[in-house]
Structures are given as C-alpha cells and as structure tokens.
C-alpha positions as CSV (number, residue, x, y, z in Angstrom):
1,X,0.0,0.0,0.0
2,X,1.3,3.5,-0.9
3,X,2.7,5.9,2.1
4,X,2.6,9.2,2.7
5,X,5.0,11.4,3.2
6,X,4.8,13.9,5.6
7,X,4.5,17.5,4.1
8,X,3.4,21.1,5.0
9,X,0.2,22.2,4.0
10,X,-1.2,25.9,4.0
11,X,-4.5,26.8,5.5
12,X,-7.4,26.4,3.1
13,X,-8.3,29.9,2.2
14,X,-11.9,31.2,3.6
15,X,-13.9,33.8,1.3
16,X,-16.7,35.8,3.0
17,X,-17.9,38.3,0.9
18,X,-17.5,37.7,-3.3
19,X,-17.3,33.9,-2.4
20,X,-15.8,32.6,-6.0
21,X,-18.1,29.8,-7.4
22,X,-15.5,27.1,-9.2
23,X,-16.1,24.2,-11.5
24,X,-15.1,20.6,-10.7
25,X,-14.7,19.0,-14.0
26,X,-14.3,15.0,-13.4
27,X,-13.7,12.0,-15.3
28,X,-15.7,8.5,-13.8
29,X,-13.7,5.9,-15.8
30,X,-13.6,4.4,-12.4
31,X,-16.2,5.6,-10.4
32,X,-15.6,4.3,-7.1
33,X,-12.3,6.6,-7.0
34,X,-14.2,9.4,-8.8
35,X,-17.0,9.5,-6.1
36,X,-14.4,9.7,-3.6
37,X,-12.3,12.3,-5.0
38,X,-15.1,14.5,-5.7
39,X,-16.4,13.9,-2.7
40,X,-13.0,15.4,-0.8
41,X,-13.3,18.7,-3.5
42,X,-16.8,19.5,-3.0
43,X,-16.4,19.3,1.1
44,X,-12.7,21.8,0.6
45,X,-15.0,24.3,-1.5
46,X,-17.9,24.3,0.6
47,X,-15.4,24.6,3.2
48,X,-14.3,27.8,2.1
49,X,-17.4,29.3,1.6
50,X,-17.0,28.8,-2.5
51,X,-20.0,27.3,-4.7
52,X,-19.1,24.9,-7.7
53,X,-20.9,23.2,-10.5
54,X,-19.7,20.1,-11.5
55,X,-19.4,18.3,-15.1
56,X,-18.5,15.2,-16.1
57,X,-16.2,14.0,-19.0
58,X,-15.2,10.6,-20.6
59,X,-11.8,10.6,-19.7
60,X,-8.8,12.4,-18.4
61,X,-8.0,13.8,-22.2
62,X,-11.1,15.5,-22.0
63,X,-10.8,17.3,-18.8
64,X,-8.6,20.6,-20.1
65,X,-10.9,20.9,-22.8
66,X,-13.8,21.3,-21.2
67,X,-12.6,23.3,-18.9
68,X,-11.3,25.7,-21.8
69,X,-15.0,25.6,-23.2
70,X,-16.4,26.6,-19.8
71,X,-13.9,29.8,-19.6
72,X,-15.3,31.0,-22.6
73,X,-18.6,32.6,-20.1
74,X,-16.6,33.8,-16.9
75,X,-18.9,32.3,-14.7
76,X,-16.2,30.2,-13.3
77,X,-13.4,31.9,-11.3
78,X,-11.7,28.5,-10.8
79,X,-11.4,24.9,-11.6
80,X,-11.1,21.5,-9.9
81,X,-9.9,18.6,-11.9
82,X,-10.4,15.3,-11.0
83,X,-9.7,11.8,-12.6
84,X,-7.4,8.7,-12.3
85,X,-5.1,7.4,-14.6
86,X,-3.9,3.8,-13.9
87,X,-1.0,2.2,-15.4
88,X,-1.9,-0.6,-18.3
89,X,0.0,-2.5,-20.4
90,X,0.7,0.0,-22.9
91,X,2.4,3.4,-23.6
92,X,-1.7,5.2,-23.5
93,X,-0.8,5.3,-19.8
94,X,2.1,8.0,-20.6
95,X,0.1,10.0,-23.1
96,X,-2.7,10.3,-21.1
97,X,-0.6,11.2,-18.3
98,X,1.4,14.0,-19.8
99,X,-1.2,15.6,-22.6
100,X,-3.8,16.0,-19.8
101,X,-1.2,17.6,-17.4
102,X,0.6,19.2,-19.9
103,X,-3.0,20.7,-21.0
104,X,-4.1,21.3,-17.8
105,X,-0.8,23.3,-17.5
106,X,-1.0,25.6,-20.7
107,X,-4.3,26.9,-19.2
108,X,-2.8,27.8,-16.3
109,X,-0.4,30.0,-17.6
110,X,-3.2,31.6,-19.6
111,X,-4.2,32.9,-16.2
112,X,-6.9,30.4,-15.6
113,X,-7.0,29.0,-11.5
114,X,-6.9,25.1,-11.8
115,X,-6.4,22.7,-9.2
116,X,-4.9,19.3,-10.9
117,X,-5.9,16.3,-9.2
118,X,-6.1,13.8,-11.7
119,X,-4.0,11.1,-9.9
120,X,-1.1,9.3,-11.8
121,X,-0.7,5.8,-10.3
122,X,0.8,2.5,-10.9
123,X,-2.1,-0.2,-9.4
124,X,-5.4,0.6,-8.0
125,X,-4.6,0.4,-4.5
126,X,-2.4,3.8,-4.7
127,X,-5.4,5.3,-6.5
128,X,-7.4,4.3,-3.4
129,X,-5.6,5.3,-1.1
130,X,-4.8,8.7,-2.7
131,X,-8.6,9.5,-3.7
132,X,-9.7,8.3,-0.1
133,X,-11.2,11.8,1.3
134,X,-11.0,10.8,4.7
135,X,-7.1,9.4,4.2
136,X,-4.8,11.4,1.2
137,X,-7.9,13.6,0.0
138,X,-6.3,14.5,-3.3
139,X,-9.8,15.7,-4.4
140,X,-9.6,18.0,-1.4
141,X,-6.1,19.1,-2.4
142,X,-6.9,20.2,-6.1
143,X,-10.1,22.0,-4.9
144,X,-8.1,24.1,-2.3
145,X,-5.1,24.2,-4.4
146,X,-7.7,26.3,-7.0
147,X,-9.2,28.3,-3.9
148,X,-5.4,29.1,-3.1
149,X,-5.3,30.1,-6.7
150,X,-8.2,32.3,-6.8
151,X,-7.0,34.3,-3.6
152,X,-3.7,35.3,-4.8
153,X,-5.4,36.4,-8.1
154,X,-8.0,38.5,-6.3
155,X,-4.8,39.7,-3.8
156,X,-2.3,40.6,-7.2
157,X,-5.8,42.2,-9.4
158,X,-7.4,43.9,-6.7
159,X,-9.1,47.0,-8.7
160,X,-7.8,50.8,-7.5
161,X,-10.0,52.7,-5.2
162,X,-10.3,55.7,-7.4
163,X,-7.0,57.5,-6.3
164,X,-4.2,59.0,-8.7
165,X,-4.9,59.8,-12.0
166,X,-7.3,58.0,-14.5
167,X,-5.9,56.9,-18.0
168,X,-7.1,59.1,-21.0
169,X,-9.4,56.5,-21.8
170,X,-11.3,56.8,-18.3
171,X,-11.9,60.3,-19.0
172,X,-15.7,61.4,-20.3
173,X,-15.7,64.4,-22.5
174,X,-19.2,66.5,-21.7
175,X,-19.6,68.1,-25.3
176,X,-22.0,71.5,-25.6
177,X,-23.3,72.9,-28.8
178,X,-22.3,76.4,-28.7
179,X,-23.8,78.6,-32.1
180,X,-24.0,75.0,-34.3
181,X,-20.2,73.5,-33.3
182,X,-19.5,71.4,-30.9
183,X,-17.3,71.6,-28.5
184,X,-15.3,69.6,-25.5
C-alpha cells in the first residue's frame, strides 16, 4: 500500500464576501475513486465558503478541454480537476498522463486557477488510497489548491480605489453645442 509522506500544508483559504463559485470538472472511468475524489473537493469548496458546479467528462484527455469551453462565459473563477489514470499495459498510460497535465498546465499559464488532481498511479490500491477523502484527500487538495489560486489572483488584481490619476481612456468628455459647433 502506498505511504505518505509527511509535508506542510497551507490553511485552506476562507472567502466571506464575493465567495468565487469554481467548476469541478471530473472524469468517472472508475467511479468508485471518482466518487471519492469529488467527494474530498466539493467538502474543501464548501469549506471555504466557494460554490461549484460540476461536469462530467469521458476521460482524463477530455478534462482541459472542457474546462477551456467553460472559460469562454466567466462564470467560473476557478477549476477543480479530477480523474485517475492507472498504469496498463501500454504506452496510452504515458500519453494520457502527460497531454492532460501538460494541458491542464497551458491553461494555467493563460491565467486560468486550476487545481490538478487527476491522480497518476501504478495499481489501484495507490489510486485508493490517494482518492480516499478521509485518508490522502487529493480531491480535497486540487479544490483548495484552485481556492489558493483564486486568492492570490484577487490579492495581485485587486481593482484601484479611485486615487491618482485615470488613464485618458477613463476620462468622459461632456460636449455642448455652442452657435451649431461642438465643443469639448
């Protein structure tokens, strides 16, 4: 059976007012470890005080594309990925493995708050024991990796208060018709 190792982990982050609402996109190819992975995200967004939809996909592949579709509306001001990939017999293992990531990746540098916790195994019983909400809870772990995500973006976008000057754009120009011409 797989062991942990001990590591530090930062306080899940807590919203109170503007509470972000996320979107847990999630592949079932095996549903037990699914069930239990989602179940650890949605109890570290509720947690928070955060809202989420959730979405379902075929497989691990599919997961950064649909949460590139689901950008396209802003509704979303972060995303939870879930799935498990399990090591076959074949090289599909490593594909899967490294296009989803790697995809998963590229939309985070576009600025997009993902938590990644589609789970990379070797057998079945590392995938339980790392999708287990009450043990590893790496459903958990993506959803407040994503909430951690979300507060430094609100803490490094925070809009001015008003103070300094406006850019030229900002600036409304009140016209009045004076004898037939206009002016500024």
């Amino acid at each position: 059976m797989a062991q942990a190792e001990s590591h530090h982990s930062l306080p899940a982050p807590k919203f109170d007012d503007d509470a972000p609402h996320l979107l847990i996109v999630i592949s079932p190819y095996y549903k037990d470890i699914a069930d239990n992975l989602l179940a650890g995200a949605k109890a570290a967004i509720t947690g928070s005080g955060a809202t989420y939809d959730v979405a379902e996909v075929p497989g691990a592949l599919e997961v950064p594309i649909a949460i590139r579709l689901a950008c396209n509306n802003n509704k979303y001001q972060g995303y939870v990925a879930l799935g498990c990939i399990i090591r076959g017999e074949t090289t599909h293992y490593d594909t899967v493995c490294n296009d989803s990531s790697r995809g998963l990746s590229e939309l985070g540098l576009q600025g997009l708050c993902i938590g990644n916790g589609i789970l990379t195994v070797e057998n079945r019983d590392q995938a339980d024991v790392r999708a287990d909400y009450q043990g590893q809870n790496k459903g958990g772990g993506a959803a407040e990796a994503a909430l951690h995500l979300i507060a430094l973006n609100n803490r490094f976008n925070k809009p001015t208060k008003g103070i300094g000057f406006k850019p030229a754009s900002e600036n409304i120009i009140i016209a009045d018709k004076i004898d037939g011409k206009t002016t500024a």
